[in-house]
Structures are given as structure tokens and as C-alpha cells.
C-alpha positions as CSV (number, residue, x, y, z in Angstrom):
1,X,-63.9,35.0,204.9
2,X,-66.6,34.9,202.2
3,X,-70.1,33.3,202.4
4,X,-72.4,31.8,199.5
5,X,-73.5,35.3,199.0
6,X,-70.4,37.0,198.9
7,X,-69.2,38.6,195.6
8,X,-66.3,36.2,194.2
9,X,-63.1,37.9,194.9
10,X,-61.1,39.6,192.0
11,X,-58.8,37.0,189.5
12,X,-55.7,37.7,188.5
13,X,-55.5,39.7,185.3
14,X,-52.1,37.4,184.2
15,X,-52.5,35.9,180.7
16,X,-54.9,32.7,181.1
17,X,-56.6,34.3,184.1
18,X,-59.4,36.0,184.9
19,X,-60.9,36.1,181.4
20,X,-63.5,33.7,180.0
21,X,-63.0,30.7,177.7
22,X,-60.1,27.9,177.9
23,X,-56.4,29.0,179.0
24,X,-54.2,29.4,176.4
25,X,-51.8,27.1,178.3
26,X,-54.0,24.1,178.1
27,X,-51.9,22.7,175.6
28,X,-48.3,23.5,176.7
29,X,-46.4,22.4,174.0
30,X,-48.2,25.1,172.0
31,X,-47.5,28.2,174.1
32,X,-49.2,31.9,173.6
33,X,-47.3,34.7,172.1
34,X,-46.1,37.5,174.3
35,X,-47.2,39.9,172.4
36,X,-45.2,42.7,174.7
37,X,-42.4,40.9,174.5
38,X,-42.5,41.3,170.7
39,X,-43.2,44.5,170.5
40,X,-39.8,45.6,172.0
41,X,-37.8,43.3,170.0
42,X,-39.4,44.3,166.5
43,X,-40.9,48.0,166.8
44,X,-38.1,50.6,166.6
45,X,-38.1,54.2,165.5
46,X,-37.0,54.7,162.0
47,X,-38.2,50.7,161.4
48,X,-40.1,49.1,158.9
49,X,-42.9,47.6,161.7
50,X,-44.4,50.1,163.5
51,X,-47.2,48.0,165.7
52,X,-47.4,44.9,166.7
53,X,-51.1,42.9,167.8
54,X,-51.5,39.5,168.6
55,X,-55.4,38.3,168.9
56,X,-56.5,35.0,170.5
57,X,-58.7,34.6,167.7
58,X,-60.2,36.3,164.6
59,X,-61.6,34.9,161.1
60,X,-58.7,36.1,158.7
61,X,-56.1,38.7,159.7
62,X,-55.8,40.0,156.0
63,X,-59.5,40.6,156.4
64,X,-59.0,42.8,159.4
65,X,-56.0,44.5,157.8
66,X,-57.6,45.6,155.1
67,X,-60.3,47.3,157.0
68,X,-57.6,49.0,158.8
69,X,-55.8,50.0,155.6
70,X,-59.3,51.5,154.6
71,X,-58.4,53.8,157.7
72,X,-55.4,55.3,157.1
73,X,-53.0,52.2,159.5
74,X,-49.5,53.2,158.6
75,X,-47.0,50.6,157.2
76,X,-45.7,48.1,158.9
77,X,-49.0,47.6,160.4
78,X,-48.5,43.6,161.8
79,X,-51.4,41.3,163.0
80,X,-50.9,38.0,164.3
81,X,-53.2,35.3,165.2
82,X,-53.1,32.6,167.1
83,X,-56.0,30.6,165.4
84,X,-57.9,31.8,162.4
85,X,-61.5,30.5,161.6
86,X,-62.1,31.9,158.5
87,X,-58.3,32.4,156.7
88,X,-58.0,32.2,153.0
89,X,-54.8,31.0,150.7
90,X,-54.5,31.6,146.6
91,X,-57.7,30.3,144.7
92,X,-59.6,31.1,148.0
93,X,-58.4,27.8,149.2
94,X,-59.7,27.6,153.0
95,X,-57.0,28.1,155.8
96,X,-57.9,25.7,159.1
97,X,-55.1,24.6,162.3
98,X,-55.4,24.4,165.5
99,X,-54.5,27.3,167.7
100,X,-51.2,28.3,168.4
101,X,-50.0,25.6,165.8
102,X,-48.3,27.7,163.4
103,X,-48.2,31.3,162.5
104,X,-51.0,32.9,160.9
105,X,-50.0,37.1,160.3
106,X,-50.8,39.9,157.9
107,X,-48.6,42.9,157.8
108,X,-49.3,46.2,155.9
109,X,-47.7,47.6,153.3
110,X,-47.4,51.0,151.7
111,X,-44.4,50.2,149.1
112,X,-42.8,54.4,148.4
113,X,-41.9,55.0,145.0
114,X,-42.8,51.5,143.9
115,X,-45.1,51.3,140.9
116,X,-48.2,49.7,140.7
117,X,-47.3,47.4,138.3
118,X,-44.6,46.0,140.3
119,X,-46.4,45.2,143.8
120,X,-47.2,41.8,141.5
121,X,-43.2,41.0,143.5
122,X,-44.8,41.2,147.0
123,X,-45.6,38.1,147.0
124,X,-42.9,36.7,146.4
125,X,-40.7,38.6,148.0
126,X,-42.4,37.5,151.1
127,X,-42.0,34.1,150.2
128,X,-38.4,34.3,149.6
129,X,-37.9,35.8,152.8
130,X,-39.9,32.5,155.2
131,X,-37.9,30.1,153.1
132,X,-34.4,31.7,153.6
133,X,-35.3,32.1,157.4
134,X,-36.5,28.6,157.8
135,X,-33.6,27.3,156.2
136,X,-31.3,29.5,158.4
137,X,-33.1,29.2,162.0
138,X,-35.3,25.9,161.6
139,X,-32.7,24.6,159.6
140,X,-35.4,23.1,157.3
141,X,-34.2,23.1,153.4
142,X,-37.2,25.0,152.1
143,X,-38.6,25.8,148.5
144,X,-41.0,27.6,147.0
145,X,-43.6,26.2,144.2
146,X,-44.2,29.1,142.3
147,X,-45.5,31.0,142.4
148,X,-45.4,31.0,146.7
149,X,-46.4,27.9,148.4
150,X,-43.5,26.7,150.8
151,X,-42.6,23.2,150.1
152,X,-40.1,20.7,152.5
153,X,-39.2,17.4,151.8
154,X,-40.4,14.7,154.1
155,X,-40.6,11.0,153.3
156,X,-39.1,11.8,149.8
157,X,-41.9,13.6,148.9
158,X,-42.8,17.7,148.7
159,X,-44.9,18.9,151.0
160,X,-46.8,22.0,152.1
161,X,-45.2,24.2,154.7
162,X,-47.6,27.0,154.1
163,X,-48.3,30.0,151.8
164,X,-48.9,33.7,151.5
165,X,-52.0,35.8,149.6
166,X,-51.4,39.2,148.9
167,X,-54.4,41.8,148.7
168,X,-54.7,45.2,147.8
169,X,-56.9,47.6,150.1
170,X,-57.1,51.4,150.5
171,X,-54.2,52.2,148.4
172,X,-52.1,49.9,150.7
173,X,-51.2,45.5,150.2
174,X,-51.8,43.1,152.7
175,X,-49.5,40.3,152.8
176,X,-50.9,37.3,154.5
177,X,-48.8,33.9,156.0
178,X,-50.0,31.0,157.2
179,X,-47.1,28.4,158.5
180,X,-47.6,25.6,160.0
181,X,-44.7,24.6,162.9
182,X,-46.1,22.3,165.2
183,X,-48.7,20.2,163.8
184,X,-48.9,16.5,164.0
185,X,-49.5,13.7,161.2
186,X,-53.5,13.5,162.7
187,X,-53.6,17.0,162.2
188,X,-52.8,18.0,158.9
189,X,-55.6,19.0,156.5
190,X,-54.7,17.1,153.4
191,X,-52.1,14.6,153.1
192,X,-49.8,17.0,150.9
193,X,-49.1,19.0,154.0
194,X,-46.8,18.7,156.4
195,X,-45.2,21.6,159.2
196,X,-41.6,22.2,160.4
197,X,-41.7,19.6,163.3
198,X,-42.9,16.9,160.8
199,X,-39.5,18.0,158.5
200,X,-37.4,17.7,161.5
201,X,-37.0,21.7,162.1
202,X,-33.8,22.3,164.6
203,X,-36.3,24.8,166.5
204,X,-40.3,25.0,166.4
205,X,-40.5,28.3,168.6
206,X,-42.8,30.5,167.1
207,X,-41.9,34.0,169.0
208,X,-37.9,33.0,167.6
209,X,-39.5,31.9,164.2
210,X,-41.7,35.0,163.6
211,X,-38.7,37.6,165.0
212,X,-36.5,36.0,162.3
213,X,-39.2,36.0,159.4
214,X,-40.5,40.1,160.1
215,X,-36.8,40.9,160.2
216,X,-35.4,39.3,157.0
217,X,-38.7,40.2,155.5
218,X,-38.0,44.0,156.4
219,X,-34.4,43.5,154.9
220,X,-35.4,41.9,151.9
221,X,-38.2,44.6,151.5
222,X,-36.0,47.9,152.0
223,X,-33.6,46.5,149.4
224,X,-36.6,45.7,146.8
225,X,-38.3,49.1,147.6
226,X,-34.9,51.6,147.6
227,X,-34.8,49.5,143.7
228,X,-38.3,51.0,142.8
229,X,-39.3,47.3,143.0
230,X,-37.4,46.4,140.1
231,X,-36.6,42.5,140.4
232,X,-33.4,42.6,138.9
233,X,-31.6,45.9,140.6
234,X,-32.7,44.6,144.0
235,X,-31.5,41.3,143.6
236,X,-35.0,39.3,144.0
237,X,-35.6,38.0,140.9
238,X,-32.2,35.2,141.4
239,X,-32.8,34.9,144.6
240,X,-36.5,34.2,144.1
241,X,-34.8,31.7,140.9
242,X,-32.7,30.1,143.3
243,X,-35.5,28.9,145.7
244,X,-38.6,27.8,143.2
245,X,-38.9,24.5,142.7
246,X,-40.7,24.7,139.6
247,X,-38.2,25.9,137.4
248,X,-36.5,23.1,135.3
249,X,-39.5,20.4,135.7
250,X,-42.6,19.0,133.7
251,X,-45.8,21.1,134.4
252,X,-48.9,20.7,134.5
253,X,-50.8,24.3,134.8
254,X,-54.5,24.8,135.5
255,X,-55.5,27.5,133.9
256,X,-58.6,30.0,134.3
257,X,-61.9,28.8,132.1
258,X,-60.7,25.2,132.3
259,X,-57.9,25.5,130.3
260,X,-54.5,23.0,130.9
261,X,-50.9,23.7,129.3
262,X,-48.4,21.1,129.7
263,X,-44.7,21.3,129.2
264,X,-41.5,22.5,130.8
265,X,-41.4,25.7,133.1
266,X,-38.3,27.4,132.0
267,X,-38.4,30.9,133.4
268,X,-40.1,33.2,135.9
269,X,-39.9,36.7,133.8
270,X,-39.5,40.6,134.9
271,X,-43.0,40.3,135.8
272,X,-43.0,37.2,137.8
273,X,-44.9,35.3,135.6
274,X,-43.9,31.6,134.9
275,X,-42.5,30.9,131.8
276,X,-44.1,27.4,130.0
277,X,-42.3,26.2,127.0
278,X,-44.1,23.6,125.2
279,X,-43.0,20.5,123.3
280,X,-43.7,22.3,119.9
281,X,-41.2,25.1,120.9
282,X,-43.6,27.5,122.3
283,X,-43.0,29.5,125.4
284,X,-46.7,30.4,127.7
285,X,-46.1,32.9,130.3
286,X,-48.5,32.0,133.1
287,X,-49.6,35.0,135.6
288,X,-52.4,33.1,137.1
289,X,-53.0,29.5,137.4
290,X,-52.3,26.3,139.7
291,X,-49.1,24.3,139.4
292,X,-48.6,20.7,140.0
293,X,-45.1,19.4,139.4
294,X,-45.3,16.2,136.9
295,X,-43.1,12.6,137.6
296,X,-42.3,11.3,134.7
297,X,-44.8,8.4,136.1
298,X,-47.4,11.0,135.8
């Protein structure tokens, strides 16, 4: 029996009780990772991943990685969040969602016998991985606007799925996803985005969604490293070919200092860069600049 002045008796330290703040169940079609539950499927001796964290909150996980990275974390470092407040995309575009909507993970990277030069791929190589899983487990056909935004179809016209940023800290990369799974028209940021329940995804369950992504990621990535990162050997240059969406169509690129090149993209090079042929003949390659994909309206 308690009284008034009794000390409140001890909650339950199970997920959602006991701790301060809402319940991560409060929305249950948006359930909480388990982060143990993770752990055991993806962290094995001898693996690429080698810890696994998953935060209620944080302002941008490849923020936090790279402080880590600064320390010494190994590879296969991998942070999930389940909302970020402060996550950043290429061009420091802003990241927003609301939690537990999509996945939002940095992993760490220490590519062995890669050069320098070559961790340019990374990128890339991340995004070819998320689009061949989403097409394989969601069952979503995905693309990739290069040189890594995720694209579906929906209503006829390309949308945004999500996209990855790629940082260099203490010797190591951080590579960054944001994807968004379960958000609804009202939702989304700008209407060029969508998410995989708005494409009509066969699955939106993020714990199956982010085992499948970290393990064809870790695939794709042991093939590209045991290559010395060289895009042709290891087989991700085609495959990378194979997926972009910009290849074979008009262009429009933004370019740094204000500068626009219009023409046809015709190639992504040995370095990754985009290759613009112009209508006098010329061919631009582009390693830094924003894409949009002209209609012959346009």
C-alpha cells in the first residue's frame, strides 16, 4: 500500500517504460528498432560490421561518426537513428521526417588497400547497393540519378526515395543514408519525394529492410575493396551504369560559380564523373554539380 508520500514504486525498464518523453510505440504503424535483435543478425566475427547503435534521436549520425572516427572506431562502425534533427544530404540540403519513418544510418569505413583517389566510388557503391536491395526485398524498381539520389516511379513521374553523403573524417569515410519507407503524401518535404509505401513497396519493415541493405552493402563493398577500388575489376562501374537514370537523357547541370551546361549525359567515367556531351560535339565531365533530367517539354 502506498500513501501520498510514498516514493513512486520502480517502472519497468522495457522499451517505452520507465524513461521520460513519449513512447516510441505511440504511433504503431512506425515501430522502434530492436537494436539487440540486430546486433545478432549483423555483427559476426570476421564481418565487415562490427557494432551496431541505434539512438532515439540525434542531429545527424554522420556528424557523430565522424567524431568517433577522430577516435580511433574501427570499420564497420554502424549508427542508426530513428529521427534526425539536424541531417544533411549533397549540397547541404537539409534532411527532416518524422521518427521512425524511414532509415536514417551512417556506417564507418576504413577501405584496406584502396587509394585515396578512388574512395570518390563510395558513394556510389552505396547507392547501388539500396537500390538492388529495394528492388529485390521491397520489390520497388529503383534508380539512381547520378550521381546517388534514389529515384521510383509513382504517378508517372520520378521521385525521391532518398540519398547518401559521403564524408571523410580521421583517415576513415562516413557514409550516410537517409530513406524514407513509410511516409505519407501530407508528409513529404517537397513534392518531388515520395517513400517506398507511396511506390507500392511489397514490405515497408525497416529492421528486414536495413538487414538486407548492410548485407548487400558489405557484399558489394568486399568485392570493390579485394579490386583496390577499381570500378571496372570489381564490377561496379556496369552495375552502377545499369541503374543511373541519367545516362542516355537531356541534362540540365548546375554547376559551381553559377555556371549551367546543357546537353546529353553519355557516360559516367573511371572516376565517376558524368560525362556531358554537348550539341557542338563536346564531351564535359561533371564531378560536382546538380542534375535535373530535361522533357523534351522543358
Amino acid at each position: 500500500m502506498t500513501t501520498p508520500d510514498s516514493p513512486r514504486p520502480r517502472r519497468s525498464g522495457l522499451r517505452g517504460f520507465g524513461h521520460g518523453g513519449p513512447s516510441p510505440w505511440t504511433d504503431l504503424e512506425r515501430p522502434p528498432l530492436d537494436e539487440r535483435a540486430l546486433r545478432l543478425d549483423l555483427l559476426r566475427p570476421g564481418k565487415l560490421w562490427t557494432s551496431l547503435d541505434v539512438v532515439s534521436e540525434t542531429g545527424s549520425t554522420n556528424a557523430d561518426l565522424a567524431v568517433r572516427a577522430k577516435d580511433g572506431a574501427p570499420e564497420g562502425t554502424v549508427l542508426v537513428a530513428e529521427s534526425q534533427h539536424a541531417g544533411r544530404g549533397r549540397l547541404d540540403r537539409r534532411w527532416n521526417a518524422p521518427p521512425r519513418s524511414g532509415l536514417f544510418l551512417s556506417v564507418l569505413l576504413r577501405p584496406q588497400g584502396v587509394p585515396m583517389e578512388r574512395y570518390g566510388w563510395l558513394p556510389i557503391l552505396v547507392g547501388t547497393a539500396v537500390s538492388a536491395t529495394l528492388d529485390r526485398i521491397a520489390g520497388v524498381r529503383t534508380g539512381l540519378k547520378w550521381p546517388n539520389d534514389l529515384q521510383a516511379v509513382v504517378d508517372g513521374q520520378e521521385r525521391k526515395l532518398g540519398g547518401i553523403l559521403t564524408e571523410l573524417s580521421g583517415g576513415a569515410v562516413v557514409a550516410g543514408l537517409g530513406l524514407n519507407v513509410s511516409l505519407r503524401a501530407d508528409e513529404l518535404p517537397v513534392p518531388t519525394a515520395t517513400s517506398l509505401a507511396l511506390a507500392g513497396a511489397e514490405t515497408t519493415d525497416r529492421p528486414t529492410l536495413l538487414r538486407a541493405v548492410l548485407r548487400e552493402f558489405a557484399e558489394l563493398y568486399g568485392e570493390w575493396t579485394a579490386a583496390a577500388g577499381d570500378p571496372h575489376a570489381s564490377g561496379l562501374l556496369p552495375a552502377y551504369a545499369a541503374r543511373c537514370t541519367t545516362l542516355n537523357r537531356q541534362v540540365r547541370v548546375q554547376l559551381p560559380g553559377e555556371r549551367e551546361l546543357l546537353g546529353e549525359a553519355v557516360a559516367v567515367d573511371a572516376d565517376g564523373r558524368l560525362v556531358v556531351r554537348t550539341p557542338d560535339g563536346a564531351r564535359h565531365p561533371v564531378a560536382a554539380g546538380d542534375v535535373v533530367h530535361v522533357r523534351p517539354q522543358d
